[in-house]
N, C-alpha and C positions, 0 to 999 in steps of 0.2 A: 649312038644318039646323034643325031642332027644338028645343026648349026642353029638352027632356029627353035629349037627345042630347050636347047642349053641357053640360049639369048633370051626365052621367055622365063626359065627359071631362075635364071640371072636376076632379072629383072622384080620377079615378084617376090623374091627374098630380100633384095633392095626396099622394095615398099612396104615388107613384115618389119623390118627394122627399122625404118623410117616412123612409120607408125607406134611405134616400141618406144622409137626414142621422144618424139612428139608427145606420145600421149604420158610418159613420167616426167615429163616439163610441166605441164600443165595438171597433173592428180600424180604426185609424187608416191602422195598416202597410198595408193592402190597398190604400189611394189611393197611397203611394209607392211602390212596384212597383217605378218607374222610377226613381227617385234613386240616384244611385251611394250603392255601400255601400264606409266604409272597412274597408279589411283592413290587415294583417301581412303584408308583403312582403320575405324578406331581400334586405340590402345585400351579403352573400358568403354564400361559402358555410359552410356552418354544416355543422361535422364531428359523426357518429353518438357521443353518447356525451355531448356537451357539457348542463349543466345549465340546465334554462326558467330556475331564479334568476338564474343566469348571464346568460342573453341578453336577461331582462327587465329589466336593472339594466344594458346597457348598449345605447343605443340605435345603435349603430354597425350593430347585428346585423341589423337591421329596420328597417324605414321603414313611414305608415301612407300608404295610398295610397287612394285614391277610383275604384272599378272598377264598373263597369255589372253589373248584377244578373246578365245571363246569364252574365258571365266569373266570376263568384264560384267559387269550388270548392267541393266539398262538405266540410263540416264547418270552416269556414272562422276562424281566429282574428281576433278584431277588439278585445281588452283585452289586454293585456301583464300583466295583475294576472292571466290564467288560466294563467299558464309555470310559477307557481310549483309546488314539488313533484313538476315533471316533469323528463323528459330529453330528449333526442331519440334517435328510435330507427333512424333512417336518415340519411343525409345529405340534407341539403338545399341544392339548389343556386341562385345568385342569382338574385333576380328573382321565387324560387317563391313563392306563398301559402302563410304560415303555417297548417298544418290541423290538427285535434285528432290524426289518426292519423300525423302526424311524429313523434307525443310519446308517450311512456308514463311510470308511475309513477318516481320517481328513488325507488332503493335508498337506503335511511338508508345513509352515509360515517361508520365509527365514529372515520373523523381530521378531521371538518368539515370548511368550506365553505373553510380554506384550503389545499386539495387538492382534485382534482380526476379524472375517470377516465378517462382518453387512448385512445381507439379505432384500433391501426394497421393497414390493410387488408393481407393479404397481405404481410407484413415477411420480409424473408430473414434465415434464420438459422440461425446457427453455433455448434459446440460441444456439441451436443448438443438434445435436446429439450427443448423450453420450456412450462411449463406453472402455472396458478396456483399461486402462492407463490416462482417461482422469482425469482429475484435476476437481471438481467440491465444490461448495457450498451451502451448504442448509441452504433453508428458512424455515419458518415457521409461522402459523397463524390462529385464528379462522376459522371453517365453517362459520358461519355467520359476517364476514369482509373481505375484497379482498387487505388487508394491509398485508405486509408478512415481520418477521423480519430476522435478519440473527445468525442461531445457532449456524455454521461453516464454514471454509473456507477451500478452497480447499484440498477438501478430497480424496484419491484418490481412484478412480475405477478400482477394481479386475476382474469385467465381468459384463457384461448387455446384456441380450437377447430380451430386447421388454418388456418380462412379470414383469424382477424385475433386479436392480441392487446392488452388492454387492460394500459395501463400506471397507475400510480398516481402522479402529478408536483403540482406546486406550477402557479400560474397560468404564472410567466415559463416555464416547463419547457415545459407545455401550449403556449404560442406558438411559443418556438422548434422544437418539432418538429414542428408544423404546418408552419411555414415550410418545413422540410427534408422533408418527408414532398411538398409540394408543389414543390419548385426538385432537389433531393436523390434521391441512392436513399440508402436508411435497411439498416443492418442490425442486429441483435441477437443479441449475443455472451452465450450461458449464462457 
């Protein structure tokens, strides 16, 4: 090889590394590629309707988990400080990755945060049609018995469109009807 040969590969290996070392100053991110990225993973399921303050404030709800770049999902939560102000807008089931588009904007609550907005998919109901503003009470009781007892009274309804209606309850309210909404057939007496 040549003096001038060797001088120019000198030279342009000098500028591959230079450039190497410049451009991980300035996008560091680009060299970790491969490091798992922690996300937001629920521990249950997390019912449509429930408030991001709510699930950020208790870590029951979520777990943060360390997942390879390719599994990340898109739009992917990885702070619990980003729940606030939001809601969930679908159900989330365990295990899922918390993503921006689970969430949307939470309606200002004109009775505060010790209330809350209870999403019941599909509830049967009796007595008439049920619809925001009305007064309702639900029952409850095995699948296999047609005996229904009474969990609460007139609860009041936020909205109903056919497919689910939203009730307006206190935390322990909120729990217990989960509970029966998932073990339970639930009904709703106008």
């Amino acid at each position: 090889m040549s003096r001038e040969f060797r001088a120019i590969s000198i030279v342009v290996a000098l500028v591959a590394i230079a450039v190497v070392v410049i451009t991980h100053r300035r996008h560091p991110d680009r060299f970790t590629s491969f490091a798992p990225v922690q996300v937001l993973v629920a521990q249950k399921t997390i019912q449509k309707g429930t408030s991001g303050d709510f699930i950020r404030s208790d870590p029951a709800f979520y777990s943060v988990v360390a997942v390879p770049p390719t599994q990340v999902a898109h739009g992917v939560i990885v702070d619990p400080a980003t729940l606030g102000g939001k809601v969930v807008v679908t159900n989330i089931v365990k295990g899922q990755q918390l993503t921006t588009s689970d969430f949307g904007p939470s309606r200002a609550m004109p009775w505060g945060m010790a209330q809350r907005a209870l999403v019941v998919p599909s509830p049967k109901e009796i007595g008439g049609p049920i619809a925001a503003g009305s007064h309702v009470d639900v029952l409850v009781g095995t699948n296999k018995s047609s005996k229904l007892r009474e969990l609460y009274r007139n609860m009041e309804v936020l909205e109903a469109n056919g497919r689910h209606v939203t009730l307006r309850a206190t935390p322990t309210q909120t729990g217990k009807l989960i509970h029966a909404m998932q073990h339970e057939r639930l009904v709703l007496r106008r």
